[in-house]
C-alpha positions as CSV (number, residue, x, y, z in Angstrom):
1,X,27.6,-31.9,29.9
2,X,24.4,-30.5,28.3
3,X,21.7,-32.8,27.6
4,X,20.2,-32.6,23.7
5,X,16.6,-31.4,26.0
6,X,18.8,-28.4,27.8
7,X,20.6,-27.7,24.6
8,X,16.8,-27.0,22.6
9,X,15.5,-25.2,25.4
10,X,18.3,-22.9,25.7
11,X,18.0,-22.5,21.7
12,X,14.0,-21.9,22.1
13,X,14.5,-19.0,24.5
14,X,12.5,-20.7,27.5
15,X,12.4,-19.1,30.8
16,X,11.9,-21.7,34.0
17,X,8.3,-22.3,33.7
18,X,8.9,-24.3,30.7
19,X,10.8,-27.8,29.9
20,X,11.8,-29.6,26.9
21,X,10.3,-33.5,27.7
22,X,12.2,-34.6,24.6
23,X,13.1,-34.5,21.0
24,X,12.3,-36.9,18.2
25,X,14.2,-37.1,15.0
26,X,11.8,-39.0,12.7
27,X,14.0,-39.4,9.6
28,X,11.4,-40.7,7.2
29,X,9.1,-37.9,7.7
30,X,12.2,-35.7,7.8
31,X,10.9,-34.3,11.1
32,X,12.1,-32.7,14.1
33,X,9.3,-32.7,17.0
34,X,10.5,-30.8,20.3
35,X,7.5,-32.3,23.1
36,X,7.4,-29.0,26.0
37,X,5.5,-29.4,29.1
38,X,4.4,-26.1,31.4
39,X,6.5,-26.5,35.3
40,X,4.5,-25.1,38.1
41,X,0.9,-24.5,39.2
42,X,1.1,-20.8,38.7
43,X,0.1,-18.8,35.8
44,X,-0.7,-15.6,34.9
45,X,-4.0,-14.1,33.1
46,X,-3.5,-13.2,29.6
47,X,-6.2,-10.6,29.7
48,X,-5.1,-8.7,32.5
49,X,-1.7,-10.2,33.5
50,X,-2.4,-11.1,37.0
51,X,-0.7,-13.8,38.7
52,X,-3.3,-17.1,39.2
53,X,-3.7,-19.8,40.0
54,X,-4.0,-23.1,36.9
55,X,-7.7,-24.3,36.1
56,X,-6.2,-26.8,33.3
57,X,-4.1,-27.4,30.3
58,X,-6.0,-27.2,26.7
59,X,-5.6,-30.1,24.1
60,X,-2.1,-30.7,22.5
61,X,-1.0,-27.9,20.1
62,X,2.1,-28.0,17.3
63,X,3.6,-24.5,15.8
64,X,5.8,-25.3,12.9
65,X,9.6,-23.6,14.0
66,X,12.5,-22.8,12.0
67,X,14.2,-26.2,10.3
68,X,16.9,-27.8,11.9
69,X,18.7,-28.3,9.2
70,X,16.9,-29.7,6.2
71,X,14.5,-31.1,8.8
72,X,10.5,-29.6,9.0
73,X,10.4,-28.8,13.3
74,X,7.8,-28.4,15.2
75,X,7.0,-27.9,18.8
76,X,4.4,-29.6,20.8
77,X,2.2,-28.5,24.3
78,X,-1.0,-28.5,25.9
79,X,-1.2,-24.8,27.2
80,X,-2.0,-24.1,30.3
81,X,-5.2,-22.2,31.2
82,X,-5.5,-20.1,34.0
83,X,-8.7,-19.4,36.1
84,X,-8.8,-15.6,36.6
85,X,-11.2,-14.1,39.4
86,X,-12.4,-11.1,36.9
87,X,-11.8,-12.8,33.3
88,X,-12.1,-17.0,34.1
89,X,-10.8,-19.5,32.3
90,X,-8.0,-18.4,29.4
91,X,-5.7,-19.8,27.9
92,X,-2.2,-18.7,28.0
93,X,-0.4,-16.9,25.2
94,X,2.8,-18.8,25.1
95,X,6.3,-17.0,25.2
96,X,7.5,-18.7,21.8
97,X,4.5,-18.0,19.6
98,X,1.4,-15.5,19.0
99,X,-2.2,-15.4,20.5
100,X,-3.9,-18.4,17.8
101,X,-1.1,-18.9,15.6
102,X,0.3,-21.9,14.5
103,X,3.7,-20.6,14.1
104,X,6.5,-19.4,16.2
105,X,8.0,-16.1,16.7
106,X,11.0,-17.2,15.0
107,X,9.3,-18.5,12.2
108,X,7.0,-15.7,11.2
109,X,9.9,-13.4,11.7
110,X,11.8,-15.6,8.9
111,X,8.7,-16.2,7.1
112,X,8.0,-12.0,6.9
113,X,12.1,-11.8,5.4
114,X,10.7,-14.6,2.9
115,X,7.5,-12.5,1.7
116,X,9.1,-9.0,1.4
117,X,12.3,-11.0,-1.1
118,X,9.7,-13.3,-3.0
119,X,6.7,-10.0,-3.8
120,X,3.6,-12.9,-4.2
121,X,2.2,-15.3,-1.4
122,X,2.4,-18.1,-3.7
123,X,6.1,-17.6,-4.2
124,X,6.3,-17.7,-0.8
125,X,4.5,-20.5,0.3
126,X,5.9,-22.3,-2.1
127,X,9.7,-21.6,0.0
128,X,8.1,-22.2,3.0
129,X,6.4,-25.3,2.4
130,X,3.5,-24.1,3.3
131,X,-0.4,-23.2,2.1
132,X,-1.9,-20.4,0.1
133,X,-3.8,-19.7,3.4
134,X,-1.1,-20.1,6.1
135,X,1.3,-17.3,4.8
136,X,-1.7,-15.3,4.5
137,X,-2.5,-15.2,7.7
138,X,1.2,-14.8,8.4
139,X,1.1,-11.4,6.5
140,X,-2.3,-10.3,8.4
141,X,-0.8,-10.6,11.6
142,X,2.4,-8.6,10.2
143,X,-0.1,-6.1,8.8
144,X,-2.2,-5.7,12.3
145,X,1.0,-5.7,14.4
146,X,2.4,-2.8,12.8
147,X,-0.5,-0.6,12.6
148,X,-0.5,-1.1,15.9
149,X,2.9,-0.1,16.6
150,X,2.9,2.9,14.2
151,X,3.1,5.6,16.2
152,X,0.5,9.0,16.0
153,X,3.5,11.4,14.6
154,X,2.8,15.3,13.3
155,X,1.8,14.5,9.4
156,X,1.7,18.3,7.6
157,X,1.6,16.5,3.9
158,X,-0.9,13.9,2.9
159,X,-1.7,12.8,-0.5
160,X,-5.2,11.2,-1.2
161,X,-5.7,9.1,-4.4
162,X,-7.4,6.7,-6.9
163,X,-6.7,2.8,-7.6
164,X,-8.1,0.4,-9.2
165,X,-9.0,-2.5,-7.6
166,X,-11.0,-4.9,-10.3
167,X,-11.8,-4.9,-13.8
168,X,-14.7,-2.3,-14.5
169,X,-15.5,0.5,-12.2
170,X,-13.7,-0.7,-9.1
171,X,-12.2,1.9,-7.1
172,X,-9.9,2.2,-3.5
173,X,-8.9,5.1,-2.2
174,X,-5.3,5.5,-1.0
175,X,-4.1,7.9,2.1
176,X,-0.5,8.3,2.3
177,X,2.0,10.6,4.1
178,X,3.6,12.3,1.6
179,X,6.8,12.9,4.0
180,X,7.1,10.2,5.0
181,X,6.7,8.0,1.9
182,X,4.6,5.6,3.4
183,X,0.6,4.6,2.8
184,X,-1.1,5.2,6.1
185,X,-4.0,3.1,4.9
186,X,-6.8,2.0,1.8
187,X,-10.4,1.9,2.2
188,X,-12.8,0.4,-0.7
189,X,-14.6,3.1,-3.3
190,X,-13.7,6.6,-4.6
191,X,-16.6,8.4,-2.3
192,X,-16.9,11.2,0.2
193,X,-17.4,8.6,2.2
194,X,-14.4,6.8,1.4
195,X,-12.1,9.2,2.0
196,X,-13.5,10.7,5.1
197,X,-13.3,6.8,6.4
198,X,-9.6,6.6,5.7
199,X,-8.8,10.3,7.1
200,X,-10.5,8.9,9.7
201,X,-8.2,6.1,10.4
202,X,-5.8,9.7,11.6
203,X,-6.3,10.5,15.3
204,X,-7.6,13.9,15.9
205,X,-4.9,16.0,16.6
206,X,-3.0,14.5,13.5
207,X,-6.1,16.0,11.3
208,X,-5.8,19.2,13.0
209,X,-1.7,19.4,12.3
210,X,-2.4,18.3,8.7
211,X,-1.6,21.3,6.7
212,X,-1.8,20.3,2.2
213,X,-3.5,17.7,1.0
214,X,-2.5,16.8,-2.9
215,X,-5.4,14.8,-4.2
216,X,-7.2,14.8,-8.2
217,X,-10.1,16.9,-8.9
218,X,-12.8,14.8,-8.0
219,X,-15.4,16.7,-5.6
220,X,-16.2,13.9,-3.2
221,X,-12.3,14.4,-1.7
222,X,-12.0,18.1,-1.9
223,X,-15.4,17.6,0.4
224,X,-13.7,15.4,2.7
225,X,-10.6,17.0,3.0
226,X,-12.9,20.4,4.1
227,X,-15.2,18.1,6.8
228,X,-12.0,16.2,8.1
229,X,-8.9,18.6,7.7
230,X,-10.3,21.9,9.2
231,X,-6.7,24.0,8.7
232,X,-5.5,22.1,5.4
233,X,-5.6,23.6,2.1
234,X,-6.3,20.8,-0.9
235,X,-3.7,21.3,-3.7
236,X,-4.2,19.9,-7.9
237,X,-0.5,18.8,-8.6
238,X,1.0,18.2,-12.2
239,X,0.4,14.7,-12.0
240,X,-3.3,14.8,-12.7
241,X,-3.4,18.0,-14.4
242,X,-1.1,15.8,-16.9
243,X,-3.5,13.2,-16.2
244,X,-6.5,15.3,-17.4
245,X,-4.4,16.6,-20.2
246,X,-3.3,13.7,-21.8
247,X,-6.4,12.2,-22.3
248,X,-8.2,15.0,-24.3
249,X,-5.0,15.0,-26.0
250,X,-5.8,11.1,-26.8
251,X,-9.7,12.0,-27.2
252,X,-8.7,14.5,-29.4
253,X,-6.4,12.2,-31.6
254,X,-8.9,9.0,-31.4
255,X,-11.7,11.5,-33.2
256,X,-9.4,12.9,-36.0
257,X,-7.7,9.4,-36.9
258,X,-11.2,8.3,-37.1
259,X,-11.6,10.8,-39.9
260,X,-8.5,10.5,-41.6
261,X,-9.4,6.7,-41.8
262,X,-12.2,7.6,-43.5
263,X,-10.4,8.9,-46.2
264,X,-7.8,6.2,-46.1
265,X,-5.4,8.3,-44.2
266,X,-3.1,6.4,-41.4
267,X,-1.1,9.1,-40.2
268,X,-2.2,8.5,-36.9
269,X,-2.9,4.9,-36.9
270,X,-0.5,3.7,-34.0
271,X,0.7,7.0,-32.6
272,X,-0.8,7.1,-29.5
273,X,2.1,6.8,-27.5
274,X,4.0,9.7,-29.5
275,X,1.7,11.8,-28.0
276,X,1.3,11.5,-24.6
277,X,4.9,10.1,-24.1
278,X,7.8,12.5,-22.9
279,X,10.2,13.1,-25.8
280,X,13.4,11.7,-24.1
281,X,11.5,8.4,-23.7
282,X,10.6,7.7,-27.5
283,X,13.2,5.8,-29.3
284,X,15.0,7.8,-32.0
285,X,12.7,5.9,-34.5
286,X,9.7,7.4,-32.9
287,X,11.1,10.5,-32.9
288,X,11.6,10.6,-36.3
289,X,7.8,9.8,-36.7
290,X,6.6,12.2,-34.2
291,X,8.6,14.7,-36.0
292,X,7.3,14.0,-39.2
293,X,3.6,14.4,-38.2
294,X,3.0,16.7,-35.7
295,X,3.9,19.9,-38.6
296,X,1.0,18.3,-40.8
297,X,-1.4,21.0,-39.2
298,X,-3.1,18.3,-37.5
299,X,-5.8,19.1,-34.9
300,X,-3.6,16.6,-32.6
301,X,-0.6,18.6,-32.9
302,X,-2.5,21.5,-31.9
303,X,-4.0,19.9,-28.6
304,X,-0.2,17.9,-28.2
305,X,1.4,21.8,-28.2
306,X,-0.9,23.2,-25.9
307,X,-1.1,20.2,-23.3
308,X,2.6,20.5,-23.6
309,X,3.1,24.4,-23.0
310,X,1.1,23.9,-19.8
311,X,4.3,22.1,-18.4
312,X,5.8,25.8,-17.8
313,X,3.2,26.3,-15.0
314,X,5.0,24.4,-12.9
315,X,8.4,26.1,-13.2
316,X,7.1,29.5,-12.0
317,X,8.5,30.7,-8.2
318,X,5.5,33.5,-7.7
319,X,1.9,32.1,-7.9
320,X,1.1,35.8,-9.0
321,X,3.6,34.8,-12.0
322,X,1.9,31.5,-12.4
323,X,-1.6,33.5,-12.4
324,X,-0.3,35.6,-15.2
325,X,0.9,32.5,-17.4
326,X,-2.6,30.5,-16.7
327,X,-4.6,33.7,-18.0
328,X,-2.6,33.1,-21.2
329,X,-2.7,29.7,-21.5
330,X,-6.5,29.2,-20.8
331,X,-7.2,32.2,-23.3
332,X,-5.7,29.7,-25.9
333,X,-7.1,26.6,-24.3
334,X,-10.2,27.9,-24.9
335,X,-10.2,29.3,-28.4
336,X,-8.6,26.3,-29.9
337,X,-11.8,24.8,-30.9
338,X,-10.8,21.2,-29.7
339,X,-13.7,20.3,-27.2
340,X,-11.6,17.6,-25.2
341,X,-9.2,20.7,-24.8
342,X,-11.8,23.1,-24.0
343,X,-13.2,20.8,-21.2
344,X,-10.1,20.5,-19.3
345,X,-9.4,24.5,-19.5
346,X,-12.5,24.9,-17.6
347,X,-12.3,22.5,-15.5
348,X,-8.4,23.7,-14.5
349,X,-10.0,27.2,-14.2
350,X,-12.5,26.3,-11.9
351,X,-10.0,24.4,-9.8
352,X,-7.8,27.5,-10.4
353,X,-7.2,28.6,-6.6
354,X,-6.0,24.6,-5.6
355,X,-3.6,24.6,-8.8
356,X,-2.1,28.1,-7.1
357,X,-1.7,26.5,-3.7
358,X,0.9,24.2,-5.1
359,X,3.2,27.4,-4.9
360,X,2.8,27.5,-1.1
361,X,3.3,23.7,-0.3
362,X,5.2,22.7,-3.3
363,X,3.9,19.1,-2.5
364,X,2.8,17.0,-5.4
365,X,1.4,13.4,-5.6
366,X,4.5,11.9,-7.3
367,X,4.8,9.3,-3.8
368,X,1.6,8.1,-4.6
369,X,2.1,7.7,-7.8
370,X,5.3,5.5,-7.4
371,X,3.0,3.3,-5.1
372,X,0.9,3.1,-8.0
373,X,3.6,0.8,-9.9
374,X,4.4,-1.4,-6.7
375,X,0.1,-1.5,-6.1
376,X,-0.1,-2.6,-9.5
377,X,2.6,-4.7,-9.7
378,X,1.1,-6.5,-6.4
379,X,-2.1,-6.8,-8.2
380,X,-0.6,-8.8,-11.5
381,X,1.5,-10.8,-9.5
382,X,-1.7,-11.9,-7.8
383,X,-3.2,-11.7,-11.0
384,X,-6.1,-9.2,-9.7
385,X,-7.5,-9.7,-5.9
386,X,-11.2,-11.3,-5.3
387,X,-11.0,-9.7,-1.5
388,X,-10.3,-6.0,-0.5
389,X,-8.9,-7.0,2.5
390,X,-6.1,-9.5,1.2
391,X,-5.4,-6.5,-1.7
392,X,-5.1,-3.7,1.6
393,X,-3.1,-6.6,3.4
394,X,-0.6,-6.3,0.5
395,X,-0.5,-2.4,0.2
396,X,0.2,-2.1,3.8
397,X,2.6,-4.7,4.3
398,X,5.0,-3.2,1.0
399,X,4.1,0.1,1.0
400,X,3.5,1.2,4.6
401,X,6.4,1.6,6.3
402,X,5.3,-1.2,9.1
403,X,7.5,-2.7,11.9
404,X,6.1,-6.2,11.0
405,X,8.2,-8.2,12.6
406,X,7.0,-10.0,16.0
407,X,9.0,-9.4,19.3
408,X,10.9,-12.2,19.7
409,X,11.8,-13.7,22.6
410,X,14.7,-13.0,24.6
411,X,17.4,-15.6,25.1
């Protein structure tokens, strides 16, 4: 008949060098404690994995396991330590838990399902019954296991992008594979700096295989891209032309209801959203409104119609055809007398050749930009992040694609 010490160490996965020495049911504390002692005088380096001899065994350890039923368990040991010839005295990595944690395998394989249902740490730990700090540590190790993992595939698409990361004029910069739908990784700031750090983070053939980049205007990552992507071509999607767009639309509308305020006119007041919303997402109330306005011969309607009739751009098949259409367009941009307007025509006409390229690659940021709801969404439900690496911890571990889970033990 098997004994209740065979019957846990069977459950725990433990090969011959270790023994369950007993199990204590302490019903107040409404604790299991499973007591493990190492068999043998023969261990093996955890540096280099060589077979050696046993120096001593390190002061008593507990790592919090799944519950047996309703029950908190933990196990108990003094680790061996083994006393290499070319490394010296180490401590073993034991085969039901992680180099320095305090959990098992099992555990922060359970406790990984728990974060990815739950979306917040405190959430979490609150299911877990444990700190603020513990699951956070939990999701680092996730984090750092998978990037390890992750394996250098071919990457022809990437997208580079803007987040922000605290109130002000805080800034991260986002790399993600745009095939894969997948953030490869965040570094802090908006510089050329910045993103040549994170296109770093590729190996170097994967930079040389990389073929589009889709990334905003801004000239410190059309610089990286040309220092760290010799054979890519950068490309200005629709999302931040749109960007760009809609807020010298808004400029435009913030100066003119300014004005008609001044002479106790409110057909603007609250229309903001009429403006730079799509039409089928108004209600049929705001609608109406919209419709009412925007034939008033209002400067707004004027920088609303042209903002809109650059949407066509898009739907061209030739970039010769789309050249032809943009001639047009910025001829009118141009002349409309609206200086928010005016700006952005320029600045699309300098950037002319990288809004063409989107008729090679037909890649656009719209990946990155449904990150951009989870990334805030992570950021609210932490309500903001003091540290950049706890706020890149999150990122990764929802939005990168990671095999977090530890290998567990075989049984």
């Amino acid at each position: 008949m098997e004994t209740l010490s065979s019957h846990y160490a069977r459950l725990l996965g433990l090969n011959d060098s270790w023994r369950v020495e007993s199990v204590d049911l302490q019903i107040e504390d409404r604790r299991v404690e499973i007591r493990l002692s190492h068999v043998g005088s023969g261990v093996f380096c955890p540096e280099c994995g060589e077979a050696c001899g046993l120096a001593d065994h390190a002061d008593e350890r507990r790592w919090r396991h799944l519950d047996t039923m309703q029950f908190t368990t933990e196990l108990v040991a003094r680790l061996p330590r083994s006393r290499c010839p070319e490394h010296g005295v180490k401590t073993i990595v034991p085969p039901w838990a992680g180099k320095h944690s305090r959990f098992t395998l099992l555990f922060e394989a359970f406790a990984i399902e728990v974060l990815q249902a739950c979306r917040t740490v405190n959430a979490a730990a609150a299911l877990l019954g444990l700190s603020w700090d513990a699951v956070q540590s939990i999701m680092d190790r996730a984090v750092a296991r998978g990037l390890e993992r992750r394996e250098t595939t071919h990457i022809p698409h990437l997208g580079i992008d803007e987040k922000s990361f605290r109130k002000g004029h805080d800034y991260i910069t986002v790399l993600t594979d745009l095939n894969g739908s997948r953030v490869l990784d965040v570094v802090p700031e908006r510089t050329q700096a910045a993103a040549e750090a994170v296109l770093q983070t590729l190996t170097v053939e994967q930079r040389q295989e990389v073929r589009a980049v889709a990334a905003d205007m801004l000239p410190a990552y059309a610089n990286a891209v040309a220092q760290q992507l010799p054979n890519a071509e950068l490309v200005h999607d629709k999302f931040h032309v749109a960007k760009h767009l809609g807020e010298a639309v808004d400029q435009v509308r913030r100066a003119e209801n300014k004005a008609l305020q001044a002479e106790d006119d409110d057909r603007l007041k609250g229309t903001r959203q009429l403006w730079l919303f799509n039409k089928s997402n108004l209600s049929s109330q705001q609608r109406r409104r919209f419709e009412a306005i925007r034939h008033n011969g209002l400067k707004t309607a004027r920088a609303w119609a042209i903002k809109e009739e650059f949407r066509w751009f898009w739907q061209y098949v030739y970039s010769t055809s789309a050249k032809e259409f943009f001639d047009q367009w910025y001829a009118w941009g141009v002349r409309c007398r609206l200086r928010p307007i005016v700006r952005v025509a320029k600045m699309l006409k300098r950037h002319l050749p990288n809004l063409l390229s989107y008729f090679l690659y037909r890649i656009t940021n719209a990946t990155s930009e449904g990150f951009n709801s989870v990334i805030q969404a992570l950021k609210y439900a932490a309500r903001g992040f003091r540290s950049f690496g706890n706020y890149r911890t999150r990122i990764l571990f929802y939005c990168g694609r990671l095999d977090l889970r530890p290998q567990l033990p075989c049984h």
